[in-house]
N, C-alpha and C positions, 0 to 999 in steps of 0.2 A: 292914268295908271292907278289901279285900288291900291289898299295899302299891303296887302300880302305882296304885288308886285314888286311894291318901294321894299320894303323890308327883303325878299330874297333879292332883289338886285344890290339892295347893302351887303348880303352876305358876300357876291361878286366882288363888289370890291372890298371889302376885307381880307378875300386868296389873293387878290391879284397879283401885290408886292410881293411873293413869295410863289409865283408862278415862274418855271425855269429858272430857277436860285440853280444848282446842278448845272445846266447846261450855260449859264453866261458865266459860270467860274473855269466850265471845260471848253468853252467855245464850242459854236454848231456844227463844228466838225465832223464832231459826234452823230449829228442826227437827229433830230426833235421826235416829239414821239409820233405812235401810229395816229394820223390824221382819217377821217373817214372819205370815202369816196359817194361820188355822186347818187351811185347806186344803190344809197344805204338811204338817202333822203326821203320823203314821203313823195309818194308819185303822185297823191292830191295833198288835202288836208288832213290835216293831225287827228289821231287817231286811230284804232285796232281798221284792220283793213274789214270789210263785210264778209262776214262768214266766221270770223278768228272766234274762237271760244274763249269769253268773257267770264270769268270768278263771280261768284257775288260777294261785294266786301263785308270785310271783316271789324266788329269792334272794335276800336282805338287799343292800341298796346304797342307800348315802346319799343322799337327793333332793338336786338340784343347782338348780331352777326348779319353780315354782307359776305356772300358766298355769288361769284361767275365762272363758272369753272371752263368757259369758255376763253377765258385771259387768265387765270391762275389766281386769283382772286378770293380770298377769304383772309376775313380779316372785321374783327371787333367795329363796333362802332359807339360814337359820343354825341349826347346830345350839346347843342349849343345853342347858348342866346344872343338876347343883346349886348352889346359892349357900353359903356359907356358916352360914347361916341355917336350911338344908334345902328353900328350897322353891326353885322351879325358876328359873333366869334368862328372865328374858321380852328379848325382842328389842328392841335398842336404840330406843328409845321417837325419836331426833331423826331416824331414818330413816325415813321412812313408809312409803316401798314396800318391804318385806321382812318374810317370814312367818319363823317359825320351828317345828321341830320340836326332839321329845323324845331327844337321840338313844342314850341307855342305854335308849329302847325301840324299839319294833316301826318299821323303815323303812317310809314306803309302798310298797306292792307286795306287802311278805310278807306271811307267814300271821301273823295275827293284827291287833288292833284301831295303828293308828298316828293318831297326837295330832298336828295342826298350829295354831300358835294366832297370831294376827294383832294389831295395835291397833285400836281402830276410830276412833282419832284422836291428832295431839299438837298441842304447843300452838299448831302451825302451820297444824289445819286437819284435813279427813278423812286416815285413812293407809289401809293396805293392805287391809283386812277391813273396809271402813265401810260397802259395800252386800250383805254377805255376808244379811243376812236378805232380800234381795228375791229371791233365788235359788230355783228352783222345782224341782220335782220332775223328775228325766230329765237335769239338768242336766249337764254333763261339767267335771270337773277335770280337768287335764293334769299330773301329774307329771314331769319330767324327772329322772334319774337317776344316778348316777354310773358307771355299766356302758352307759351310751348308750342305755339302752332308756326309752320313756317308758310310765308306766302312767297310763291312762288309768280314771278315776273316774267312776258315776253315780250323783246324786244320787235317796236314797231318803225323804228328808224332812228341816225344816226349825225344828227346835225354838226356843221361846224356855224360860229356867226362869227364874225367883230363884233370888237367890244362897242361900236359906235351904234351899230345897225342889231343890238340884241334885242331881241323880238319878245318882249315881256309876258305879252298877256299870251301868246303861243305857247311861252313856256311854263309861268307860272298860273294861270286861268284854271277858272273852276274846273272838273269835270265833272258826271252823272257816276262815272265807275269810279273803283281805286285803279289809279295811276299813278306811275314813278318818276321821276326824272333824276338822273347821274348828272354830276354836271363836275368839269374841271377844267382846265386849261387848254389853251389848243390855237388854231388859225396858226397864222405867220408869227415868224418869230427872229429879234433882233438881240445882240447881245445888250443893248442900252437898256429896252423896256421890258424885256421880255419876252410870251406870248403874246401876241395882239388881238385874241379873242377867247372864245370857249368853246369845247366841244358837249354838247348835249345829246344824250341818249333818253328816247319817249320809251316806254314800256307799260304793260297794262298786266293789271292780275288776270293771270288764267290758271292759275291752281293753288289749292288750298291742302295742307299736309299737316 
């Protein structure tokens, strides 16, 4: 595993403990959130399907707004580092609507793979990423940017993993384009631990505004 790997999988677990806070105070009575079906998965390997129209990326610049107006979705974002501890700060857990990125890596837009990660709850209820698995294939991310440009993301599948069996270098691995990856909480879920895995969304730039 290279170190970009190690490093976002510390941000993993840094959300963890704070994955389904909301729902083991309300019991799963309630319902977990939208999980993705199999049908969202890649039908090979990772990557825009052959033919999808590919951006060319853009200059590094810090995203400034997360807009899917396909889940309801807009909402400010923070950059985050390391902790102390080495693994990544996750985004303050009493804000709900606010994603956060990695920002000693790849911005959205440029070339290479860029990490955004969400809560999918606090103790207050769904937060910013709670319906990120209902999200379908085609779907558009909207980027906003720090240079005014917004790069615009299609969705090319909709992963769930455990957290034993999470697939590193699938997820975090170099690419040739800019690509995205959402990432929050997700799999089975128990009131003791939690969710017991992540749901990941691959997306690739196809437009530039």
């Amino acid at each position: 595993m290279d170190r970009t790997a190690l490093r976002a999988r510390a941000w993993l677990a840094g959300i963890a403990a704070l994955c389904g806070v909301w729902l083991v105070h309300n019991g799963a009575a309630t319902g977990t959130a939208p999980q993705p079906s199999t049908a969202q998965a890649f039908a090979a390997g990772p990557g825009p399907r052959p033919g999808t129209r590919v951006a060319e990326p853009l200059r590094p610049s810090a995203p400034v707004r997360i807009r899917i107006p396909g889940i309801g979705v807009d909402a400010p974002m923070t950059g985050l580092k390391l902790g102390e501890d080495g693994s990544l700060d996750a985004p303050p857990a009493e804000d709900a609507n606010l994603a956060g990125w990695y920002e000693d890596g790849t911005p959205p837009g440029a070339k290479g793979t860029a990490v955004v990660a969400g809560h999918v709850d606090n103790a207050e209820g769904p937060s910013v990423f709670y319906a990120l698995g209902s999200l379908k294939k085609g779907a558009a991310v909207e980027i906003d940017r720090g240079d005014g440009r917004t790069a615009v993301f299609s969705v090319d599948a909709v992963e769930v993993y455990e957290n034993d069996r999470f697939p590193d270098r699938r997820v975090y691995g170099a690419t040739p384009d800019a690509s995205l990856r959402l990432i929050t909480c997700g799999g089975g879920f128990t009131r003791e631990t939690g969710y017991l895995g992540n749901v990941v969304v691959y997306a690739h730039l196809a437009e530039v505004r």
